[in-house]
N, C-alpha and C positions, 0 to 999 in steps of 0.2 A: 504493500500500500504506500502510495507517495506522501511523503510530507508536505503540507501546506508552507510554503514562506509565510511567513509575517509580514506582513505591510504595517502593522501597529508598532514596530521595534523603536521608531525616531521617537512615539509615545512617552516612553522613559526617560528622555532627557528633558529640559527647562527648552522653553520657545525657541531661544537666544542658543542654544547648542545644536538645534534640530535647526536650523538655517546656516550655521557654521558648515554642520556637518552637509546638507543642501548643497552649498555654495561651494563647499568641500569637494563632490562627486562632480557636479558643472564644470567647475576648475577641470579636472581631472579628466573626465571626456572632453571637453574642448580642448585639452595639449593633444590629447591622443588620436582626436578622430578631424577634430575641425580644420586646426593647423593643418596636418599632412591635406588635407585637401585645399587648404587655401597657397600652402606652396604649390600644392601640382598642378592649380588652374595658374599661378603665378607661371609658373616654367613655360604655360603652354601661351600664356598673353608673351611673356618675355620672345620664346621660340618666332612666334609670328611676326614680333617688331623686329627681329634680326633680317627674315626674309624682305620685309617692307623694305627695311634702311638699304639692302642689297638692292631688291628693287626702284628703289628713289636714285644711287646711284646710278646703275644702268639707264636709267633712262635720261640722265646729264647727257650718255655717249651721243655724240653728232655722227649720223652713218656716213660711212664711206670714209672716215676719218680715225686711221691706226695711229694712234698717239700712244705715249706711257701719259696716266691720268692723274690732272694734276687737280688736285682736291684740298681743303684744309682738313680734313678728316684723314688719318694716316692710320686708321681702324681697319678700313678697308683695303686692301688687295684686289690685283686684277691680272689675269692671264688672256690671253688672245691666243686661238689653236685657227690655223687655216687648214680646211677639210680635205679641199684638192691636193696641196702637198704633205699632208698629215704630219707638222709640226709646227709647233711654236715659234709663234713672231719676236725674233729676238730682242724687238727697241719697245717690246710690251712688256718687261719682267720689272716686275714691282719688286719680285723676291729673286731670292736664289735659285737659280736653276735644277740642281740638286732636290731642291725641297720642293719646286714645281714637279720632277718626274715623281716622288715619292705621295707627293699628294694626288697625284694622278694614277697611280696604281693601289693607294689604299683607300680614297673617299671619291675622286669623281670619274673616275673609269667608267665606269656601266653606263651611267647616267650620259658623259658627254657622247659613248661608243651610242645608244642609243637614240639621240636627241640627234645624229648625225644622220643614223640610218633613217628614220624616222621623221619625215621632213614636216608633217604634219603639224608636230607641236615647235614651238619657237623658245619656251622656257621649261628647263625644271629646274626642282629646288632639291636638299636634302643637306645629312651633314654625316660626316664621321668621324672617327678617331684618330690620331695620330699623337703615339709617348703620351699618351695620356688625356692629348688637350684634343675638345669637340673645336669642329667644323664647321659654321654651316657658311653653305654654296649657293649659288645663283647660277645657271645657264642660260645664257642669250640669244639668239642664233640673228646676227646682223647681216643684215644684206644690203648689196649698194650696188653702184656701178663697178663691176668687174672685180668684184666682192663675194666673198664666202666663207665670211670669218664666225669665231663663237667667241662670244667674251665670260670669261670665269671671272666672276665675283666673289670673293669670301671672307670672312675674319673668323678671328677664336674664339672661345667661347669667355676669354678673359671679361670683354665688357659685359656679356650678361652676363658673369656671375656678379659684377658688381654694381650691375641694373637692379639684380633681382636680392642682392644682400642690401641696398636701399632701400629697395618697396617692402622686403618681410621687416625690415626693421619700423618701420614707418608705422606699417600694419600692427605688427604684435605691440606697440608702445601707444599707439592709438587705442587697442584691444586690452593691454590692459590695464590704459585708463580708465578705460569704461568698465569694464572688470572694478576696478577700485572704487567707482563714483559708485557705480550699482550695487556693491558689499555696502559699503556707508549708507548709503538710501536705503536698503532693507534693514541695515542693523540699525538705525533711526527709528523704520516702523515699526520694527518689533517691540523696540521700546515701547513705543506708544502702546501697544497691547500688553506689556508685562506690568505698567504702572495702573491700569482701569482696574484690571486682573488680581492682584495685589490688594486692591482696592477691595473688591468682590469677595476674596478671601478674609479678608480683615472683619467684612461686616458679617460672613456667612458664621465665625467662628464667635462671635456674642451672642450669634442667637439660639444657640443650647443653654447658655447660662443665664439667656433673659438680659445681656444689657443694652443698655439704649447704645443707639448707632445712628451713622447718618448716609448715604450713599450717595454720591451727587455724582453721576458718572458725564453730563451733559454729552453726550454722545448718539446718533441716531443712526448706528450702524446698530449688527449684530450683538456685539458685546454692549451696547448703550440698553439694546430690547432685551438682551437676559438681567444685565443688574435692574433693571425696572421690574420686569419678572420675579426678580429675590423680592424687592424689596415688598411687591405686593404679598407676593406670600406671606410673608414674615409679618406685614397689617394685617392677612386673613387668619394667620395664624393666634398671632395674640387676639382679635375677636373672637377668634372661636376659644382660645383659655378662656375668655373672661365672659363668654354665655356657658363654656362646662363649668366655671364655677358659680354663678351664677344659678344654673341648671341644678346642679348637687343640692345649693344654696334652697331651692323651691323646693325641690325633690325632699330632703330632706326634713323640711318644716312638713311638707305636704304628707308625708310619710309619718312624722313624728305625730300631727294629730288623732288620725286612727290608733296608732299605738297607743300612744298615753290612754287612749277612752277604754281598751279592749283591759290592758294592766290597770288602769282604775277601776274600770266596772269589776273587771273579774275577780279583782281583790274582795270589791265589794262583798259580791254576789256568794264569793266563799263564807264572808263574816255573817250572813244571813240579812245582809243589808243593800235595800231595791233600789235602786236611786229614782225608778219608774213606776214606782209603786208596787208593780208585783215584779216576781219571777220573771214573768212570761216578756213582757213588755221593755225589762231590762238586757233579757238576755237577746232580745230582739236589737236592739241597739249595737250589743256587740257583734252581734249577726252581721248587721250592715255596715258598720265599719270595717270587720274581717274584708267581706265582699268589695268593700271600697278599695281594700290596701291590696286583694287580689287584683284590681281588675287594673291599680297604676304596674303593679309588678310584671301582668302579662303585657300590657302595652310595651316597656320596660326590653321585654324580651323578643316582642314582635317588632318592633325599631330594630335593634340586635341584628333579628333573623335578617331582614329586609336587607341588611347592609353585607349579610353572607350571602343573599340572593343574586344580589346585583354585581357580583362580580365571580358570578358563574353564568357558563353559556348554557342557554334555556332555549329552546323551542318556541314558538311562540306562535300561540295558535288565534282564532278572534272566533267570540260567540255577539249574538246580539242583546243589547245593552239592557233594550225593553222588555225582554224576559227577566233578566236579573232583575229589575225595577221592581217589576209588578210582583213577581215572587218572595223577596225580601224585603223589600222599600214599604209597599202597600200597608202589608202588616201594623204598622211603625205607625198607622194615622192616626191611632186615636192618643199618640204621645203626647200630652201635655194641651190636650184637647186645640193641636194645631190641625189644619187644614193642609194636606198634602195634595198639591194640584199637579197633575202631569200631562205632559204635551209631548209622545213621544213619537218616533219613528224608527224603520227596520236599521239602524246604524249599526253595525257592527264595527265594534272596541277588540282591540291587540292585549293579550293578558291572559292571566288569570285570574278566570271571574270569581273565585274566592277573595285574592290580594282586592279587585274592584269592590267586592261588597264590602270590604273593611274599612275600603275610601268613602263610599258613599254614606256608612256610617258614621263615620267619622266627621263627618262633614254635616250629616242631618242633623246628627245628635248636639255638636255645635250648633246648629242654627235654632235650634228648640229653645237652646239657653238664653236666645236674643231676641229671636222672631215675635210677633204681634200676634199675630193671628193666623199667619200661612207662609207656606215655603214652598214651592213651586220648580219642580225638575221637569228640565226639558231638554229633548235628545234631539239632533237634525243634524243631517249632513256630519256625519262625523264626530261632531260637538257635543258640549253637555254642559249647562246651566243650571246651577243650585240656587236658588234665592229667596231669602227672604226676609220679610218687611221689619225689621230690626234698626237698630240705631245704626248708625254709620261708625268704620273702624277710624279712630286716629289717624293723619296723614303718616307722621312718623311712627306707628304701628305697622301700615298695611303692606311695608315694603318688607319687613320681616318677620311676616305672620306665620308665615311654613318654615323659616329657618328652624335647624334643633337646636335647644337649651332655650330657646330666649325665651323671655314672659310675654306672656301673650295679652287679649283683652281680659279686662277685670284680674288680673295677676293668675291667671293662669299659665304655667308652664307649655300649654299645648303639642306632649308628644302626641296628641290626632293628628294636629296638622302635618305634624314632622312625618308623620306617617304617609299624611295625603302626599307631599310634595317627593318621598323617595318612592313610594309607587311611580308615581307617576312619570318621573328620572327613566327606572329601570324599566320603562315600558315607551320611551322616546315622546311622554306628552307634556306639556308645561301649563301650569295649573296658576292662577290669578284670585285675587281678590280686589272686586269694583265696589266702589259706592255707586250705588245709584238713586235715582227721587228718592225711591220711597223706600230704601231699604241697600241692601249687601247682597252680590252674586260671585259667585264661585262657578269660572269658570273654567273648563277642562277643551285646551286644543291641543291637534296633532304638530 
C-alpha cells in the first residue's frame, strides 16, 4: 500500500519559516531548472546575432570587387575561394594561410564543397571546432562580371562568450534583485498576518478564565472576519453563562417551592397535623406539587433529549398537520373555558408528529395563561398560526422569548418555549412571536 505524502508538513512550522522554507525551494528550482534554460535561449539569441553581424558584413562587399576588407571591426575575418581555379585569392587573407587550409578541412569543407556544387543556394551558415575554440561561418557565393568567387566570413567564439557573460550577468543580478525585493515584500506581509494572529491568540487565551479582553483587528480581509467571528462568540458565549445562571437561578427557586411544600406538609401530615383541614385535602396539595416538580423535571429532560436529537441523522418523514390538531389539540377546549377556533387545511409538516404535539402544546398551554377568551390555530399553505387574544409581549421580551434559560413573561423561565424553538431548529422551521391588534400569534414557517 502507498504512502500518502503530507502536504500538511510546512503546518509545523510558524508563518514566517513556512515562507522561508517556500522561498527556500523557489530559490532552488529556479538555479536548477530556470537558469539552465535562460542561458540556453541566451546561447541561441547570442548564436543568431553572430550569423547576422556575419551577414551585415557581407553585405558591405561591392560585387565584382576582390579586395582584403577593410572594416573597423577586426572580429571579423574573410577568405575569398575562386571555384573555376579551386583556390584561394591570395591578396584576400585576412589570416594565415596555414590556418585558412586547417579551417577549411575541419569546419567549412562540406558546406563550401556543397554550396559550390549546388548553385541553387547563394549562402550557408554553420560553425565548428578548432583546439578548442567555436567557429561560426558565413558562405556567400558573389557573382559579377567574369566572376565566381565565395567569400568566407567568420570569427570565434571569443566575442560571444563575452556577449553572453554580459547579458547572464545583467540577467541573474537583475533576477536577483527581484528575488530580494520579492523575499522583503513577503517577509513584510507575513508580518502583517503574525501580528493580527498574535492578537487573536492573546484574546482566545482569557477566555477560559473569563477575563475581559479587547480585539480590535480593523481588518476586512479573512483574518479581520475570523477575529470578529471570536469575538462574537465569546458575547454569545458569556450571554448564554449568564441566562444558564440565570436559568439555574429560576430553576432552582422554581424547584425549591414545590419542595419546601411536599417537606412541610409531609412533616406535617406525619405529626397528625392538616394544614387543609383534613387528610385528604392536605395530602392532595402535596399530590400536586409532586406533579408540578415532575412535570419541570420531565421538560428538564425532554430539552436534554431534543439537543441528542438534533445532532443525529433522522429520517424525516411528513404526516398532515390537521389530523394531529383535531386528535390532540380538540381535546384541550374546554381548558380554562377558552374557545379553540380552527381554520385548517390538508398541509403537510416534516417531523415527528409526537416532537409537533409537544410544540403545539406547548405553545397552547402558554396561551391559556394569557389569552381572553380564545386562541385560534390555523394551518395553510405550509404555515401555522397560534393566536391568541392576550396582552401583548414586551418589545425587549419578544426577541428572546424561545431563547433557553432566559425568563420569560410574568418571570417565567419558559423551557416550553425553549422547547418550541429546538423542535422546530431540528426540523428546518423558524418559529416567531407577533403582537398583533388584539392579541399575540405564534407563528410557524418553512
Amino acid at each position: 500500500m502507498k504512502k500518502k505524502i503530507n502536504f500538511n508538513i510546512l503546518s509545523r512550522f510558524s508563518l514566517l519559516s513556512q515562507l522561508l522554507i517556500v522561498f527556500g525551494l523557489v530559490l532552488i528550482s529556479f538555479l536548477t531548472i530556470v537558469m539552465p534554460l535562460i542561458q540556453y535561449n541566451a546561447n541561441h539569441i547570442i548564436e543568431n546575432q553572430m550569423y547576422d553581424m556575419l551577414e551585415n558584413t557581407q553585405n558591405e562587399h561591392i560585387p565584382g570587387e576582390i579586395r582584403k576588407e577593410k572594416r573597423k571591426n577586426r572580429l571579423i575575418s574573410h577568405l575569398y575561394y575562386d571555384a573555376e581555379k579551386n583556390e584561394w585569392l591570395s591578396d584576400s587573407f585576412d589570416i594565415d594561410y596555414s590556418f585558412a587550409n586547417s579551417l577549411y578541412y575541419h569546419v567549412i569543407g562540406n558546406d563550401l564543397e556543397g554550396i559550390v556544387k549546388d548553385k541553387a543556394h547563394k549562402t550557408r551558415t554553420g560553425s565548428g571546432v578548432i583546439d578548442g575554440t567555436t567557429y561560426y561561418y558565413r558562405i556567400a557565393h558573389l557573382t559579377g562580371s567574369n566572376t565566381d568567387y565565395y567569400q568566407i566570413s567568420f570569427l570565434s567564439n571569443d566575442y560571444s562568450d563575452k556577449l553572453l557573460g554580459i547579458l547572464m550577468k545583467r540577467v541573474i543580478y537583475i533576477l536577483y534583485a527581484f528575488l530580494l525585493i520579492m523575499a522583503v515584500v513577503l517577509i513584510l506581509w507575513v508580518l502583517t498576518f503574525i501580528k493580527p494572529l498574535n492578537k487573536i491568540k492573546e484574546y482566545v487565551n482569557k477566555i477560559p478564565s473569563g477575563e475581559e479582553g479587547e480585539l480590535h483587528l480593523n481588518r476586512k480581509d479573512e483574518i479581520g472576519i475570523v477575529g470578529d467571528a471570536i469575538v462574537h462568540m465569546n458575547a454569545d458565549i458569556k450571554k448564554q453563562e449568564k441566562a444558564k445562571e440565570e436559568m439555574i437561578h429560576n430553576i432552582s427557586h422554581d424547584l425549591k417551592t414545590p419542595i419546601a411544600l411536599i417537606k412541610s406538609y409531609g412533616q406535617s401530615v406525619k405529626d397528625d397535623i392538616y394544614p387543609y383541614g383534613d387528610k385528604e385535602s392536605s395530602m392532595d396539595i402535596i399530590l400536586e406539587n409532586a406533579n408540578r416538580l415532575e412535570h419541570k423535571v420531565k421538560m428538564l429532560l425532554y430539552l436534554n433529549r431534543l439537543d441528542y436529537l438534533s445532532s443525529e441523522d433522522k429520517k424525516l418523514d411528513s404526516f398532515v398537520m390537521k389530523d394531529l390538531i383535531v386528535k390532540d389539540i380538540v381535546p384541550m377546549q374546554s381548558l380554562n373555558d377558552l374557545d379553540i377556533v380552527l381554520d385548517l387545511d390538508e398541509s403537510t409538516f416534516v417531523g415527528n408528529p409526537d416532537h409537533w404535539r409537544v410544540v403545539i402544546e406547548n405553545i397552547v398551554d402558554n396561551a391559556s395563561r394569557y389569552a381572553k377568551s380564545i386562541i385560534k390555530i390555523t394551518v395553510k399553505d405550509g404555515n401555522m398560526t397560534i393566536f391568541n387574544d392576550g396582552e401583548h409581549i414586551d418589545s425587549h421580551q419578544i426577541q428572546d422569548l424561545f431563547d433557553p434559560y432566559v425568563t420569560g413573561v410574568k418571570g417565567q423561565f419558559g423551557l416550553g418555549l425553549s422547547i418550541v424553538k429546538k423542535t422546530c431548529q431540528m426540523y428546518n422551521y423558524n418559529v416567531k412571536a407577533v403582537n398583533e391588534e388584539n392579541g399575540v400569534s405564534f407563528i410557524f414557517t418553512k
